[in-house]
N, C-alpha and C positions, 0 to 999 in steps of 0.2 A: 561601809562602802567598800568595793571591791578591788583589789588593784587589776588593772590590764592584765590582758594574757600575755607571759614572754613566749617572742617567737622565736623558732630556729632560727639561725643565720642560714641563709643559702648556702648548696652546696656550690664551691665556686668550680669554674670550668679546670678539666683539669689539664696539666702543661705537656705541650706534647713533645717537648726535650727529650724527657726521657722514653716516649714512646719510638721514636725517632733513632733517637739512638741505638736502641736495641732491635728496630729495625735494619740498619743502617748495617752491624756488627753479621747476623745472621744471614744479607746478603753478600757481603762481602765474604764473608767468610764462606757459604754456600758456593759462590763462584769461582774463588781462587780452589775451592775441593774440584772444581768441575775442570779446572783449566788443568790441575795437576792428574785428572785422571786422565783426559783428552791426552794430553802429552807424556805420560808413559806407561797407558794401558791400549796408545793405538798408534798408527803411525804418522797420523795427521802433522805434525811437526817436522817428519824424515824429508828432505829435502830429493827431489828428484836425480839432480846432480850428485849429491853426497854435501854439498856446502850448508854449511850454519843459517840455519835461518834468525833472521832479524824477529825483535819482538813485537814490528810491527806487521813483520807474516806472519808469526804466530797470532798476534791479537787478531787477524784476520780471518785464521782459517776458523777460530778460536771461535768466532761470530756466527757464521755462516756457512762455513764447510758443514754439507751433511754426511752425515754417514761412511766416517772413517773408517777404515781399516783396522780392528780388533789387534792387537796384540797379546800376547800372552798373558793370563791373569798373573797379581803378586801376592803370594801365601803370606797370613800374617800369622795364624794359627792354623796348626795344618789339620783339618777335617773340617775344622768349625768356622774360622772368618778368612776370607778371600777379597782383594781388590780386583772388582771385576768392571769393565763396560760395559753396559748396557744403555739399550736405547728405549725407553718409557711413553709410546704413544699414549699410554692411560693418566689418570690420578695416582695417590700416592699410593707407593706399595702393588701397582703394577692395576691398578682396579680399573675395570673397563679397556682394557686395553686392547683385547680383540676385536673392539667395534668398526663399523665402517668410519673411515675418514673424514667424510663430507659431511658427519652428523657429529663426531666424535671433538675433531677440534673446536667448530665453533662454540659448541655446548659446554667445552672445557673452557674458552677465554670465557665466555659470558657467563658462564658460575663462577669465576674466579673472582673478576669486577664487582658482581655483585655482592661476593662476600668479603671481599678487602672495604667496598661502602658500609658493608653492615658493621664492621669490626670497626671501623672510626666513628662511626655511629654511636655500639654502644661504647666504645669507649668514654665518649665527651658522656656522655648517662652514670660514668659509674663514682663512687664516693671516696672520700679521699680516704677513709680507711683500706681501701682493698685493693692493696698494691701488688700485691701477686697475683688480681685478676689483671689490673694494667698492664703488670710484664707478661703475664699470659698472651695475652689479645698481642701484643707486638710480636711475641713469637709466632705466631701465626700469621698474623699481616706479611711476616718478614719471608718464611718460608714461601706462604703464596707468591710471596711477589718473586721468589725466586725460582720458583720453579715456570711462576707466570713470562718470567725474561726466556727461559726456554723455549717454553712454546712459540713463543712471539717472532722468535729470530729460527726457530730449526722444526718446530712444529712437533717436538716429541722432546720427554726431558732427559737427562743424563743422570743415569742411576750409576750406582759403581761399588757400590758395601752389600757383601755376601756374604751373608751368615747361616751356615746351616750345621746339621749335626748328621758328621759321619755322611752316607752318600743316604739316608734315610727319611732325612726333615730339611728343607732348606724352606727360607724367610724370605720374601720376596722384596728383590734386588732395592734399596734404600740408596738417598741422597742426606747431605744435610739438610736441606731444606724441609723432606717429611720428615726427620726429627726434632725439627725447631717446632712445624705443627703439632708433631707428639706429644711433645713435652708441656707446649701451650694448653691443650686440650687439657691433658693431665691435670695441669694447676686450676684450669678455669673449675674442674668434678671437684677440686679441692677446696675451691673457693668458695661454691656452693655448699659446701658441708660446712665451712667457718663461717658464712655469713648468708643465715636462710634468708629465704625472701622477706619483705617486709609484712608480710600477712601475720606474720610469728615472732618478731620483735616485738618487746616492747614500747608503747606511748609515751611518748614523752609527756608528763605531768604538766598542768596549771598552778600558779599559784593566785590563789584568791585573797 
């Protein structure tokens, strides 16, 4: 006589603490970079009168002020990395940013939504072994969402990390926020190489 098949246990859903979290770090972090480029890469902060502005007209102009005033870039390394302002009608890394406006934003919030749904998505899909795709997919939700708070309130994002080499090669103008993507991505091509699809695992055995 045969014993029953043992089944898996299901995978249970997974917690979105830590998704959240590392959410949570990447926009904050992404914004207070934005606030500190805004306030001394332009003059948006410089008071008309000369008087100290309060932090809550700084948090204001901070919001909604468009299209400040450039101030002079800050050399971190001289030829190759620069604090610069820039204003990013496009995706990350400056991509599509020439387009028309009236096609360009809407296309940008509506792909953004759609992929912050997808990424919660598959996240609740994935297994409790594959925790570097978990953090993956947060670093991405988190970037999007922060460059998505851009869009939303000024219509264009704030870039400000300039890297190039000598006056010959330069890398187009970066935020934290497309390096948290970067790096997401990164892990997630990694996570596929540590954990192929299920077509090429193998079977979990019966015992009879």
């Amino acid at each position: 006589m045969s014993e029953p098949e043992t089944l898996a246990a299901p995978n249970p859903r997974p917690s979105f603490k830590v998704f959240g979290g590392v959410v949570a770090a990447v926009l904050v972090f992404d914004q207070i970079t934005k606030w500190l480029a805004v306030a001394h890469l332009t003059t948006a902060f410089h008071s008309i009168t000369g008087d100290a502005l309060g932090f809550g007209a700084k948090l204001s102009r901070f919001l909604w002020d468009k299209h400040p005033v450039r101030a002079n870039a800050v050399t971190v390394l001289e030829d190759f990395w620069h604090f610069r302002y820039v204003e990013n009608p496009g995706a990350a890394f400056g991509f599509l940013s020439g387009s028309a406006a009236w096609l360009r934003l809407p296309f940008f919030l509506t792909t953004s939504v759609l992929a912050m749904i997808f990424i919660v998505y598959y996240f609740r899909k994935t297994q409790a072994n594959q925790v570097v795709l978990r953090i993956a997919l947060a670093l991405v939700f988190g970037g999007a969402l922060g460059n998505f708070a851009d869009r939303v309130r000024l219509t264009y994002v704030i870039d400000f990390i300039d890297w190039h080499w000598f006056d010959k090669a330069t890398w187009p103008t970066f935020n934290v926020a497309d390096s948290a993507i970067t790096v997401g991505v990164a892990l997630m091509l990694l996570d596929m190489w540590w954990h192929p699809s299920a077509k090429t695992r193998p079977q979990a055995t019966t015992e009879r």
